[in-house]
Backbone bond lengths (Angstrom), bond angles and torsions (degrees), N, CA, C in turn:
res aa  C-N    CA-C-N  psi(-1)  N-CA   C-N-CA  omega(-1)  CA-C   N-CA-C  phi
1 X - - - 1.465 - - 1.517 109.49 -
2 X 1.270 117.71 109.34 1.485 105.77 159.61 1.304 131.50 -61.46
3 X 1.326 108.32 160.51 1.671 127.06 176.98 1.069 111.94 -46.68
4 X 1.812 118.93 -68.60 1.040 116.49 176.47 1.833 130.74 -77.40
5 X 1.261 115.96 25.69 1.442 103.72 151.68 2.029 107.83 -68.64
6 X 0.540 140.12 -10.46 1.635 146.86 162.96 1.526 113.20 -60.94
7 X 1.139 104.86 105.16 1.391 111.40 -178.09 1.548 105.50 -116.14
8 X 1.752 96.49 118.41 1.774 109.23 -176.76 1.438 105.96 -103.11
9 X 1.082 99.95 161.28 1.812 124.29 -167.15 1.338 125.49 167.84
10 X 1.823 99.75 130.33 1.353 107.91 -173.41 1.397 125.84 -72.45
11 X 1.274 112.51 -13.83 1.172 135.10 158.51 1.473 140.86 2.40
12 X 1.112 150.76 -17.99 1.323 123.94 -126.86 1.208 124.14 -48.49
13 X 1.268 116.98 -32.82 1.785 102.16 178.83 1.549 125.05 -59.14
14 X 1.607 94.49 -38.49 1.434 104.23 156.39 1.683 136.62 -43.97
15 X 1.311 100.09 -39.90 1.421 112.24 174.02 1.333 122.75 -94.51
16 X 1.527 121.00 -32.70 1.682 95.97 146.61 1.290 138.71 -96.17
17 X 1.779 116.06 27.08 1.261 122.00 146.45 1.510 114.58 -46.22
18 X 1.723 112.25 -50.03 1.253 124.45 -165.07 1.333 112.40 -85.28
19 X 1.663 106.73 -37.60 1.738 91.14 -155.40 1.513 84.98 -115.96
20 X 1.258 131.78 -11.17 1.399 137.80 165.79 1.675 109.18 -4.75
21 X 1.230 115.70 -75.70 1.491 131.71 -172.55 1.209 111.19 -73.50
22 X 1.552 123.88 -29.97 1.335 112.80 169.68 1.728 115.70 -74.77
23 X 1.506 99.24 -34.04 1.912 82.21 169.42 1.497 120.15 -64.85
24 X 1.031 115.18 -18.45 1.812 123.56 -157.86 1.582 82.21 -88.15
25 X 1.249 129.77 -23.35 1.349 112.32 -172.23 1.811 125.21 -68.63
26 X 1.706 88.90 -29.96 1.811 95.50 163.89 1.387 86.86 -145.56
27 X 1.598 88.45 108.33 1.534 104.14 168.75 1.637 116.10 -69.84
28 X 1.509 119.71 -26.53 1.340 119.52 -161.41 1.686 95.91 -63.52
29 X 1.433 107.33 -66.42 1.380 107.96 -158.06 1.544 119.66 -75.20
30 X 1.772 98.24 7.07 1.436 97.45 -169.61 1.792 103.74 -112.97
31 X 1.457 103.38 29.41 1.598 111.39 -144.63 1.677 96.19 -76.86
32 X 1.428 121.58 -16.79 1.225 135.03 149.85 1.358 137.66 -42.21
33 X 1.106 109.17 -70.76 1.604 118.11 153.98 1.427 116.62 -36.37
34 X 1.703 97.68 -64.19 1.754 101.27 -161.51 1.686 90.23 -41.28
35 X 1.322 103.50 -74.11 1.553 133.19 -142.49 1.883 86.43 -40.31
36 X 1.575 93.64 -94.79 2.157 95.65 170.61 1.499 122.68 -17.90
37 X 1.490 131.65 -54.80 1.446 120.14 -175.64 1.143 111.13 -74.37
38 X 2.029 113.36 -36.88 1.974 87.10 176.90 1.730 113.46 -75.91
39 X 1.177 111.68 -24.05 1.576 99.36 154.33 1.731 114.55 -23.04
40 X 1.529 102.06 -93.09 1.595 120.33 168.90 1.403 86.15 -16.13
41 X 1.643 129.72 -93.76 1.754 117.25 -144.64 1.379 114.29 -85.33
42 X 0.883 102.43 34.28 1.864 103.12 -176.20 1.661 90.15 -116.69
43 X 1.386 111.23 -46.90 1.517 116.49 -158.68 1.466 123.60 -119.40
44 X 1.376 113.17 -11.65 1.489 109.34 -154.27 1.321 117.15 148.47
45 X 1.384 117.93 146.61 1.802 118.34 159.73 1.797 96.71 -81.87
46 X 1.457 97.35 -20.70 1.653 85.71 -172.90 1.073 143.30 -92.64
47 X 1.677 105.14 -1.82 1.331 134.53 174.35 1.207 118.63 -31.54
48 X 1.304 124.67 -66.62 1.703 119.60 162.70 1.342 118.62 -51.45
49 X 1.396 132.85 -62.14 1.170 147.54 -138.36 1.384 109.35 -143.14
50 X 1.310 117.73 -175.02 1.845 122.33 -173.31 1.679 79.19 -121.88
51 X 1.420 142.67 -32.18 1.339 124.24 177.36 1.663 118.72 -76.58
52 X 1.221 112.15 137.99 1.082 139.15 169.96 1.707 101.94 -32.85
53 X 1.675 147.03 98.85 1.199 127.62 140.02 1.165 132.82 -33.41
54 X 1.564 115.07 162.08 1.071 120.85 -161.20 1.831 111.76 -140.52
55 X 1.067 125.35 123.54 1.820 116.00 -164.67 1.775 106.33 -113.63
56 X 1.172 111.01 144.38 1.391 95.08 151.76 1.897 100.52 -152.69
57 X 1.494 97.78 152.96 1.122 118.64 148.90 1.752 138.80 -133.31
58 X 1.733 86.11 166.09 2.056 91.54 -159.65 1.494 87.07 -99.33
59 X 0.968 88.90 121.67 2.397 97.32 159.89 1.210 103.50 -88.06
60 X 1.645 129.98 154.10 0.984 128.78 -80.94 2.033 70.21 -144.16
61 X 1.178 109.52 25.69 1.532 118.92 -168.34 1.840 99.95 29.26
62 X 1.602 111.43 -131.20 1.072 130.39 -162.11 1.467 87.99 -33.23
63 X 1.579 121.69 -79.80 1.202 125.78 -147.22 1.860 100.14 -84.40
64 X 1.615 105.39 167.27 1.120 112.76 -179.55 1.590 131.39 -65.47
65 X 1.201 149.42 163.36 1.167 149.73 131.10 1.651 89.85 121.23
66 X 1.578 98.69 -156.66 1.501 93.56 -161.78 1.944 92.10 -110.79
67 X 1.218 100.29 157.34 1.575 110.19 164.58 1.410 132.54 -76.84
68 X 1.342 100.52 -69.57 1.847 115.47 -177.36 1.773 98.79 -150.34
69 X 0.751 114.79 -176.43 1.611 138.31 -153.01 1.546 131.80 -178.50
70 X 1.016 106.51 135.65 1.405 102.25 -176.63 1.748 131.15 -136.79
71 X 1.189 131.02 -176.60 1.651 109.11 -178.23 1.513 99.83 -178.06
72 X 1.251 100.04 140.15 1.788 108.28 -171.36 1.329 106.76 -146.05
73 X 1.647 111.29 142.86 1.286 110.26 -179.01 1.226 113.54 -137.37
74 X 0.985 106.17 74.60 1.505 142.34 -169.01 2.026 95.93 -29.17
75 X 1.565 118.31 134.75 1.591 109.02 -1.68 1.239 143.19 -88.59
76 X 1.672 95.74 23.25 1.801 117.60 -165.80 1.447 108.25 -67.24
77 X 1.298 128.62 149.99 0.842 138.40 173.94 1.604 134.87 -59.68
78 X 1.284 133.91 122.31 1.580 121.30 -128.36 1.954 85.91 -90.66
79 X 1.301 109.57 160.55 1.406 116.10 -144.39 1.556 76.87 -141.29
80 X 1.847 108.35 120.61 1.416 110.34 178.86 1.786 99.86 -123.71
81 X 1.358 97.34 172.17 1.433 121.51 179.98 1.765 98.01 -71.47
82 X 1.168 108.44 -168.65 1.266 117.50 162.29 1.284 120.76 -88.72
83 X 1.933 115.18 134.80 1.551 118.23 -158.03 1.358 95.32 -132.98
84 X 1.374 126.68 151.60 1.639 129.92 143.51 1.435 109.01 -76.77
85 X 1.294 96.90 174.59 1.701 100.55 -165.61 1.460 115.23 -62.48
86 X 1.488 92.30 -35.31 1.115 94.02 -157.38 2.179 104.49 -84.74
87 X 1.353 109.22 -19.03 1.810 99.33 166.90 1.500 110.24 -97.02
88 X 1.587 106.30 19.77 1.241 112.03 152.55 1.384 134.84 -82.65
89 X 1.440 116.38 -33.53 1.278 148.22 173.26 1.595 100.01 -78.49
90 X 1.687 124.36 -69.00 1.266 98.73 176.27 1.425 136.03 -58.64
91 X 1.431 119.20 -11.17 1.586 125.63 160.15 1.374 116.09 -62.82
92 X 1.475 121.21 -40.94 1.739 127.88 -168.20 1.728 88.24 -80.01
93 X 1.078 136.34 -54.85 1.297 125.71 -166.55 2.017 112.25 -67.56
94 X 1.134 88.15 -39.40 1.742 97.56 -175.06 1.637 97.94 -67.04
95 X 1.401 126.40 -51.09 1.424 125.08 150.94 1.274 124.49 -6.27
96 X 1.693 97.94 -100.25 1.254 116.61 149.40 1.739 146.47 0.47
97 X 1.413 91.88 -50.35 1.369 108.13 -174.60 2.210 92.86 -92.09
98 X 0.762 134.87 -26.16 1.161 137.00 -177.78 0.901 121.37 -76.60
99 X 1.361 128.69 -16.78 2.003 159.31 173.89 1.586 89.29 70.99
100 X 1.328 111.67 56.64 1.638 105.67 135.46 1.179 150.96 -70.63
101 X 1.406 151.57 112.66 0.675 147.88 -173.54 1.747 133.93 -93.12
102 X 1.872 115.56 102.32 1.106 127.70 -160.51 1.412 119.18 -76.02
103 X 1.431 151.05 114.94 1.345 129.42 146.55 1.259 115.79 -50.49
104 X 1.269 127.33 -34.13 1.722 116.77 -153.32 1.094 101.51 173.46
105 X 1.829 115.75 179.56 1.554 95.39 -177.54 2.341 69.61 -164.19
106 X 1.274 69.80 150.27 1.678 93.78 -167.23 1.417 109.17 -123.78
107 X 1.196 134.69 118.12 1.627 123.94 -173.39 2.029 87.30 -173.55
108 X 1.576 93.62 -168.64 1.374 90.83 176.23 0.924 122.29 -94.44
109 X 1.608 119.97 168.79 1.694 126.60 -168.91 1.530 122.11 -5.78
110 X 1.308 88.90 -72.34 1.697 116.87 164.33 1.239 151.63 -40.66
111 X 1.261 97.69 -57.35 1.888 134.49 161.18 1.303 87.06 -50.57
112 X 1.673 116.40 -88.03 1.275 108.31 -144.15 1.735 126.76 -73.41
113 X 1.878 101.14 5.37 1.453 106.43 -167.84 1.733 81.01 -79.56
114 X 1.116 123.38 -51.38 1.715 145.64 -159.56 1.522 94.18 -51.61
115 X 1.548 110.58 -58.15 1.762 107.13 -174.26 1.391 108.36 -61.62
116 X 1.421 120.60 -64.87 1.514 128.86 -179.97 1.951 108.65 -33.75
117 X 0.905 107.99 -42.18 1.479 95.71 -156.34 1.919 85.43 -103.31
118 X 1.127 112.21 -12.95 1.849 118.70 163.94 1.855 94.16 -48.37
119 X 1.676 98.49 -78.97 1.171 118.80 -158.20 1.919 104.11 -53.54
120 X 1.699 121.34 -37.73 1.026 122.32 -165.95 2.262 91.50 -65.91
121 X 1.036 110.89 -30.12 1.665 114.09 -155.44 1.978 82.55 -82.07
122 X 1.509 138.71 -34.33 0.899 120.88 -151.27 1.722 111.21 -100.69
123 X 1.765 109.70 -18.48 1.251 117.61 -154.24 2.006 93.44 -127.57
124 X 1.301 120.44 -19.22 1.611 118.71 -137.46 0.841 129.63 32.59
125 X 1.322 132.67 53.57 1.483 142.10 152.00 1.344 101.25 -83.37
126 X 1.612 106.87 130.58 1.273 125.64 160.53 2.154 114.80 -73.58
127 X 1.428 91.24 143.00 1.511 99.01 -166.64 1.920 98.58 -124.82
128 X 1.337 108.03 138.22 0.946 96.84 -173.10 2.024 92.56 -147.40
129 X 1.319 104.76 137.39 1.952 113.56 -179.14 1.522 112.87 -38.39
130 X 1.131 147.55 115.55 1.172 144.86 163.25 1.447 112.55 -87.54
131 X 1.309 132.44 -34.40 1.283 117.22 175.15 2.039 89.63 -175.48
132 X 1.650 99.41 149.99 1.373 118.59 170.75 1.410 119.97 -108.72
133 X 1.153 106.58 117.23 1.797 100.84 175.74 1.413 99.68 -133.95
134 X 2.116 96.47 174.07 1.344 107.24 177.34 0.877 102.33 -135.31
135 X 1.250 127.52 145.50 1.457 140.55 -172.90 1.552 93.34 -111.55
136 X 1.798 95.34 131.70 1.389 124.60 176.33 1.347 125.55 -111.23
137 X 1.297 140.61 172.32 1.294 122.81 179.29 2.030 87.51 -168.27
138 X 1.207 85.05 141.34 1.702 109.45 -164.49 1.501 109.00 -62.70
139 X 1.343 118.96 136.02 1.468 120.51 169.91 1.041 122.03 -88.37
140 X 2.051 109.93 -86.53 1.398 142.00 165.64 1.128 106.58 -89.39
141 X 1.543 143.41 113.76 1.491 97.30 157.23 1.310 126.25 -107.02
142 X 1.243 117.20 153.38 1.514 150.61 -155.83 1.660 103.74 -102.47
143 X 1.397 130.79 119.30 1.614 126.29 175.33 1.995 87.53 -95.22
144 X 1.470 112.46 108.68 1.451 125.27 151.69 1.143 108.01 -22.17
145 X 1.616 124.65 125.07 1.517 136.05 166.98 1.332 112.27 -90.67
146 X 1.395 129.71 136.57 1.304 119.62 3.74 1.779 113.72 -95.24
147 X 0.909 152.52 175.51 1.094 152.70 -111.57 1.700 102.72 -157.76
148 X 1.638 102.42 83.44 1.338 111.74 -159.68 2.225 116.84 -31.15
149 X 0.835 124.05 -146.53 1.600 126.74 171.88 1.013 87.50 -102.11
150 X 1.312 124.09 166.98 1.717 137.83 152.70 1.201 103.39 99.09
151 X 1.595 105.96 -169.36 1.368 113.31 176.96 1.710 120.63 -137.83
152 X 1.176 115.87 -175.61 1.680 106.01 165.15 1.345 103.12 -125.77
153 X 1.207 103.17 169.13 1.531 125.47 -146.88 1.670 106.38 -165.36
154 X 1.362 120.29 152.18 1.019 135.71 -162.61 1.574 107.69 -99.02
155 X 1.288 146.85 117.81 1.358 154.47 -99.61 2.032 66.96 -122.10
156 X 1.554 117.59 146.81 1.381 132.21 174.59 1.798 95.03 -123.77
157 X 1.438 85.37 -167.97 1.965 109.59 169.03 1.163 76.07 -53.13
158 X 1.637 112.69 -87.28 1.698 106.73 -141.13 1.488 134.42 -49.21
159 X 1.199 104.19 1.33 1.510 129.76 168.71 1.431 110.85 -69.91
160 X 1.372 107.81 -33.14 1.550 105.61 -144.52 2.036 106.27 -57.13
161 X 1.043 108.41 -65.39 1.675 105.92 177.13 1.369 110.89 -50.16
162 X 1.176 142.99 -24.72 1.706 139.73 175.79 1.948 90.73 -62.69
163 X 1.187 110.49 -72.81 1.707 140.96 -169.56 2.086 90.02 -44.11
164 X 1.368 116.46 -69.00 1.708 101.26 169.62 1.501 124.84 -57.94
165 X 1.312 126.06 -21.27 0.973 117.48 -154.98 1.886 99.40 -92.82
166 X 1.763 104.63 -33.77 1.544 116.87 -171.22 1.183 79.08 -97.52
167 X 1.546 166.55 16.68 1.197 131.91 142.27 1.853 119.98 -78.41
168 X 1.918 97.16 -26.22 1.605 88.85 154.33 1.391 130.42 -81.82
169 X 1.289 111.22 -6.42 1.549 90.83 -179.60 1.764 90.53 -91.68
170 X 1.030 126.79 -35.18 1.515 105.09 -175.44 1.409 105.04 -66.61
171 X 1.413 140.77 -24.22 1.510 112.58 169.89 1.528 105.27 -64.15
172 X 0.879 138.14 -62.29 1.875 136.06 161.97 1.113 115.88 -0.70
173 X 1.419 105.93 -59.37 1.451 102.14 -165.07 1.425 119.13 -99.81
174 X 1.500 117.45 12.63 1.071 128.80 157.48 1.607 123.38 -108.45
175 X 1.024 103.46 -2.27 1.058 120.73 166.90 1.593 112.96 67.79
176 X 1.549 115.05 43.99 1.386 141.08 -145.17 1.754 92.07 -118.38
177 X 1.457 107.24 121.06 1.658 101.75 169.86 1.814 102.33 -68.04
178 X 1.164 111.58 151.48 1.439 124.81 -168.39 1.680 95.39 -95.81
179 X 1.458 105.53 96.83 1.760 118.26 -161.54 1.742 96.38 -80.11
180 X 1.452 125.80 -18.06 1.452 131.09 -177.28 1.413 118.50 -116.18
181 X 1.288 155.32 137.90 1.477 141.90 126.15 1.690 118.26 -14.07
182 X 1.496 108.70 106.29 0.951 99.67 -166.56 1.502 122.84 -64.81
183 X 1.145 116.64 -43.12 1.514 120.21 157.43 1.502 115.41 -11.62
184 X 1.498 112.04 -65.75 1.681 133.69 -179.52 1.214 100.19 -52.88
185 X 1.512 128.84 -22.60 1.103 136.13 -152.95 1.633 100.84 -80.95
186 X 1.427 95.60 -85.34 1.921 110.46 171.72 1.230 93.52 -37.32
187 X 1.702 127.37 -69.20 1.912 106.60 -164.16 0.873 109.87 -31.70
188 X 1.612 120.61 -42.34 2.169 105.05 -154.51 1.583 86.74 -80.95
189 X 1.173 129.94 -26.79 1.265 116.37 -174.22 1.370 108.27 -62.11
190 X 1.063 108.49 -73.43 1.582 109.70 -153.94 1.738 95.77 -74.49
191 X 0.815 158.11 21.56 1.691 176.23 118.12 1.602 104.40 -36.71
192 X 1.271 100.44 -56.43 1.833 90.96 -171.81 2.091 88.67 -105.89
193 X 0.789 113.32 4.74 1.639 109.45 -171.02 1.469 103.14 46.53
194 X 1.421 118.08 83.46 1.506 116.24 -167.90 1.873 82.29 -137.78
195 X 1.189 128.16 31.28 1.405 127.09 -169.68 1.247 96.20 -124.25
196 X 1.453 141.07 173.85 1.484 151.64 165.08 1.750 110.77 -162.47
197 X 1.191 99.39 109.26 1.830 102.65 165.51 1.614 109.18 -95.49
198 X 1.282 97.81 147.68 1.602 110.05 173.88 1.417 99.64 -93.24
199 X 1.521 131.25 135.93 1.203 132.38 -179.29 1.874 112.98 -131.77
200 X 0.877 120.89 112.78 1.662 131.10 169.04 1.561 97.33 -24.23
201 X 1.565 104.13 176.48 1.834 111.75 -164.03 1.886 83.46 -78.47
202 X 1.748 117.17 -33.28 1.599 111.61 -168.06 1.346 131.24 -54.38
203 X 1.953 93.40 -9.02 1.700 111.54 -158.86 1.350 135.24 92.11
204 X 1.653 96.33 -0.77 1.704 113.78 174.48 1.724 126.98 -58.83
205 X 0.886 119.64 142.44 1.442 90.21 -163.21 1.820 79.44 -104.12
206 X 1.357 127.64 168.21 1.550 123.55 -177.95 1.296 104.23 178.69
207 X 1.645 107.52 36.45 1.750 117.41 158.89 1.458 107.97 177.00
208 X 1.667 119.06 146.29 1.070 98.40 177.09 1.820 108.09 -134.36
209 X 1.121 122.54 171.44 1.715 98.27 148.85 1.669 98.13 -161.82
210 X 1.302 130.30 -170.18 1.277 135.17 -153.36 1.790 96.36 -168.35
211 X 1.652 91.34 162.25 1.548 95.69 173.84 1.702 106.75 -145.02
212 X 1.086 131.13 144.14 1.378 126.96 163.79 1.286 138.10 -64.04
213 X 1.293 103.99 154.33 1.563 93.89 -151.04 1.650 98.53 -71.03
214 X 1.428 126.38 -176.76 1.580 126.09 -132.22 2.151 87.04 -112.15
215 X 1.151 97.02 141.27 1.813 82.56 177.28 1.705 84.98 -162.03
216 X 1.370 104.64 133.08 1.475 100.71 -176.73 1.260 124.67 88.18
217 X 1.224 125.72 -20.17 1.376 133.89 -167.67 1.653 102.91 110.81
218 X 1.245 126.26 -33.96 1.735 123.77 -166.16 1.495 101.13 -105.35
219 X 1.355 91.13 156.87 1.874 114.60 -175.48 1.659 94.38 -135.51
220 X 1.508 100.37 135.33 1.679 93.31 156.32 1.443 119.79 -110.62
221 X 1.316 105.02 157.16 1.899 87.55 170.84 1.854 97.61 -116.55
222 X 1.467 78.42 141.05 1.502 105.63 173.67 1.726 135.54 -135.07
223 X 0.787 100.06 150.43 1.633 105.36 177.62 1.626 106.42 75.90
224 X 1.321 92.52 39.48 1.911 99.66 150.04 1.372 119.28 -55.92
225 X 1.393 134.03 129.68 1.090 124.19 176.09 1.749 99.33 -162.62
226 X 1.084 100.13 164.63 2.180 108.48 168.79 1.581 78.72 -156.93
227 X 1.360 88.01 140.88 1.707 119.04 158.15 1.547 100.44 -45.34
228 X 1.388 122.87 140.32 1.321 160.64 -174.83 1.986 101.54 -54.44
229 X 1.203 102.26 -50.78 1.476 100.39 176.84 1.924 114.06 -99.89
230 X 1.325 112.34 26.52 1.431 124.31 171.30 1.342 104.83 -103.60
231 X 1.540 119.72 -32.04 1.506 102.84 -147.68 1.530 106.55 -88.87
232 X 1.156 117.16 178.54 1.571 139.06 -160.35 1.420 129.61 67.08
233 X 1.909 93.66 33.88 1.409 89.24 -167.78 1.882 91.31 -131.96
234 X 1.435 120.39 35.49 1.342 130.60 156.42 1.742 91.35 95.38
235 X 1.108 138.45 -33.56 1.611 140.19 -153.46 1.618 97.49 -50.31
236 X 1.220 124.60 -78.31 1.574 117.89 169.32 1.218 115.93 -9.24
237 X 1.283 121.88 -86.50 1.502 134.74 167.63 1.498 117.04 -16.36
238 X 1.655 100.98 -49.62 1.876 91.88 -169.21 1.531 113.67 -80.39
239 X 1.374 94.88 -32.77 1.632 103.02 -175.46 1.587 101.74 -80.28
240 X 1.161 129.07 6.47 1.911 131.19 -165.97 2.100 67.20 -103.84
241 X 1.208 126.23 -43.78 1.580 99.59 -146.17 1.258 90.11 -84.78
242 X 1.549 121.13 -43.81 1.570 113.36 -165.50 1.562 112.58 -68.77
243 X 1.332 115.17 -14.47 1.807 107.50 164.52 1.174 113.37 -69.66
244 X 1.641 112.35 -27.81 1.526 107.25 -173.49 1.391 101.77 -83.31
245 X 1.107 124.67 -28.68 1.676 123.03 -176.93 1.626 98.49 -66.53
246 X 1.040 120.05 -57.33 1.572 108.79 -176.19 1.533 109.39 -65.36
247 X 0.959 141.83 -11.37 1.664 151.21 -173.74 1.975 79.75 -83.24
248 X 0.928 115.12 -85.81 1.387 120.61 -176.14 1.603 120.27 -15.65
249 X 1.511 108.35 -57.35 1.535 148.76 -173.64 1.408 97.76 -60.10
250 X 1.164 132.73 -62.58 1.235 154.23 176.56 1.410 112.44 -61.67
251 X 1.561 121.23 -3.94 1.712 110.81 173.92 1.126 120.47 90.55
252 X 1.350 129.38 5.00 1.530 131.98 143.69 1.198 121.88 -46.43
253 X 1.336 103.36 126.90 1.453 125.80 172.43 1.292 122.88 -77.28
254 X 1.552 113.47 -48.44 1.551 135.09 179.29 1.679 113.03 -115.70
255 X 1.276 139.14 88.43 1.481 133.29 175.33 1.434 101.10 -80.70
256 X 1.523 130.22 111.36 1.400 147.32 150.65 1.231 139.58 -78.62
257 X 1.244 119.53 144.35 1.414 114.14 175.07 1.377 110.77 -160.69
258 X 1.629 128.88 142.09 1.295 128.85 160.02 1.547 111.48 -92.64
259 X 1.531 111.24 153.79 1.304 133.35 164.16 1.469 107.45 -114.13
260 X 1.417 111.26 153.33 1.558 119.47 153.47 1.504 94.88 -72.90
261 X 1.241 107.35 148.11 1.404 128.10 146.55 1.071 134.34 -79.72
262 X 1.169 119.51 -12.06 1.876 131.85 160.44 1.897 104.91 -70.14
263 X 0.986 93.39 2.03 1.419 91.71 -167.53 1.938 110.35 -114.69
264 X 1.212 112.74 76.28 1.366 109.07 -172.65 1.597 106.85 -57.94
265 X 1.287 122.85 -41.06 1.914 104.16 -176.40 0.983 120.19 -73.60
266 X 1.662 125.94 -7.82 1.361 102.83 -176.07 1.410 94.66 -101.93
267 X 1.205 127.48 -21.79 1.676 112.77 -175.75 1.846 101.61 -78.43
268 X 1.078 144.79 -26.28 1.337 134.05 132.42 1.497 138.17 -31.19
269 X 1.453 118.37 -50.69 1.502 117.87 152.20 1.798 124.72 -49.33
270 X 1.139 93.01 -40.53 1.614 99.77 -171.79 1.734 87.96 -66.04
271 X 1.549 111.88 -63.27 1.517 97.10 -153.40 1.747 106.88 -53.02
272 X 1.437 123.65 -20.15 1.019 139.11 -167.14 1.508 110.77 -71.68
273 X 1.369 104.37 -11.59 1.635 108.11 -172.49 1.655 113.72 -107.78
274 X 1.685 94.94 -16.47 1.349 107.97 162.46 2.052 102.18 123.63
275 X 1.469 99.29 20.18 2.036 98.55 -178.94 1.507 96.40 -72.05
276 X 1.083 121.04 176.98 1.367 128.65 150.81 1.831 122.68 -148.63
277 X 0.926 134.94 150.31 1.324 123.44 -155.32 1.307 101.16 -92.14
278 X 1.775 97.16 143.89 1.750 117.22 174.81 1.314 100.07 -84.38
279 X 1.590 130.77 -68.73 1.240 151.71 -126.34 1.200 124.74 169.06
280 X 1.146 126.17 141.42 1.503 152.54 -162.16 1.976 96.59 -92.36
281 X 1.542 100.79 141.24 1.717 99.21 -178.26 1.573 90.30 -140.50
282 X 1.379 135.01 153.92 1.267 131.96 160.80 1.732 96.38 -134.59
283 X 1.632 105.65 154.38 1.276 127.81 177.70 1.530 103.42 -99.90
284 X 1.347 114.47 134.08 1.413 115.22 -177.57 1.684 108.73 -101.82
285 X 1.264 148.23 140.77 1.303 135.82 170.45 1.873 106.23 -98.90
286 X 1.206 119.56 113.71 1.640 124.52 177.08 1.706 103.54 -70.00
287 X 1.387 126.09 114.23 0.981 121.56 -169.48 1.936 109.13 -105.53
């Protein structure tokens, strides 16, 4: 396979002219892409970042349509489709040869062991695991027994400074680079009301989580979190099901979510709520 079947462009409209239909074709594992590029065409190249993104896609050589694809928003680490080793290697070298410069590279298990040690053979940059997750996607769902006090509720304005302030400590405590302004963050939330806090019978709110908005048929929910001295008292859990119940409600086809894998309780809660696992993803760090 040559290098240049890979066609790059800053584009996005350009690039899901092309690879558009091939992500929509498996929305689960492509829930990345979808979610990030309609970002890009809804809002901006600059939406993430002040640098210019960057796209590429592989045509499909002999046969028609597109292969794999990819997209980076520099200085995040560029986040690919699924690759064999070997249009893994011709991506790190074709890279490479262009004097790009990688933080990391995010894809699945596989992909990204294949790119990392691509990119380590083409550039000598040392690569080292930044984090393991699995991406889940909803079956039945199940509301966890017993069923803390209180209720959930749909995150408003008056939310908004609680919603920035626990969306930085949950990047913290996941140890998650903060890919948005958090501020920007709560707006889009509380804008489409795509947020939910769990609140005690007093009106306290003491968990929250959110899901993205729906593209493709799939939504993920993200940014589950309870304050550090709340948790082990089920709140995660209720507000993880009632986002997924409204994700459902709302005409989702696919409800998603990643876990760390360093993290045995929450990938236990989830299965407990009824997720079940697609696939394994690892984050690479470009050293």
């Amino acid at each position: 396979m040559a290098s240049d079947d890979w066609h790059l462009t800053d584009d996005v409209h350009e690039f899901l002219a092309r690879a558009g239909e091939f992500l929509r074709s498996r929305p689960a594992p492509h829930t990345l892409h979808l979610t990030v590029t309609e970002n890009l065409r809804a809002h901006g190249g600059h939406f993430y970042t002040e640098e210019d993104p960057e796209f590429g896609v592989l045509d499909g050589g002999g046969a028609p349509g597109v292969r794999a694809a990819f997209f980076r928003t520099p200085p995040f680490a560029i986040v690919l489709t699924a690759l064999s080793e070997e249009e893994a290697d011709a991506l790190a070298g074709q890279l490479a040869r262009t004097g790009r410069t990688l933080s990391g590279v995010n894809a699945d298990r596989d992909t990204a062991a294949a790119f990392a040690a691509a990119w380590q053979r083409h550039t000598g940059a040392g690569a080292v695991v930044q984090r393991r997750t699995r991406l889940y996607r909803l079956d039945e769902l199940t509301v966890p027994q017993p069923v803390p006090p209180g209720r959930a509720r749909v995150a408003g304005a008056e939310d908004r400074k609680l919603l920035v302030r626990w969306y930085e400590e949950f990047c913290t405590a996941v140890g998650e680079t903060v890919l948005r302004d958090a501020e920007q963050w709560a707006d889009g939330r509380v804008e489409r009301g795509d947020a939910m806090l769990w609140e005690t019978p007093d009106g306290t709110p003491v968990a929250m989580a959110a899901r993205s908005p729906e593209v493709a048929g799939q939504t993920r929910v993200l940014g589950v979190y309870t304050p550090a001295h709340l948790r082990g008292r089920g709140y995660a859990g209720a507000v993880t099901a009632e986002v997924s119940r409204a994700a459902l409600e709302s005409g989702a086809a696919e409800v998603l979510l990643f876990t760390d894998l360093a993290n045995p309780t929450s990938n236990a809660l989830y299965q407990r709520i009824g997720y079940r696992p697609v696939c394994d993803f690892a984050v690479y760090e470009f050293e």
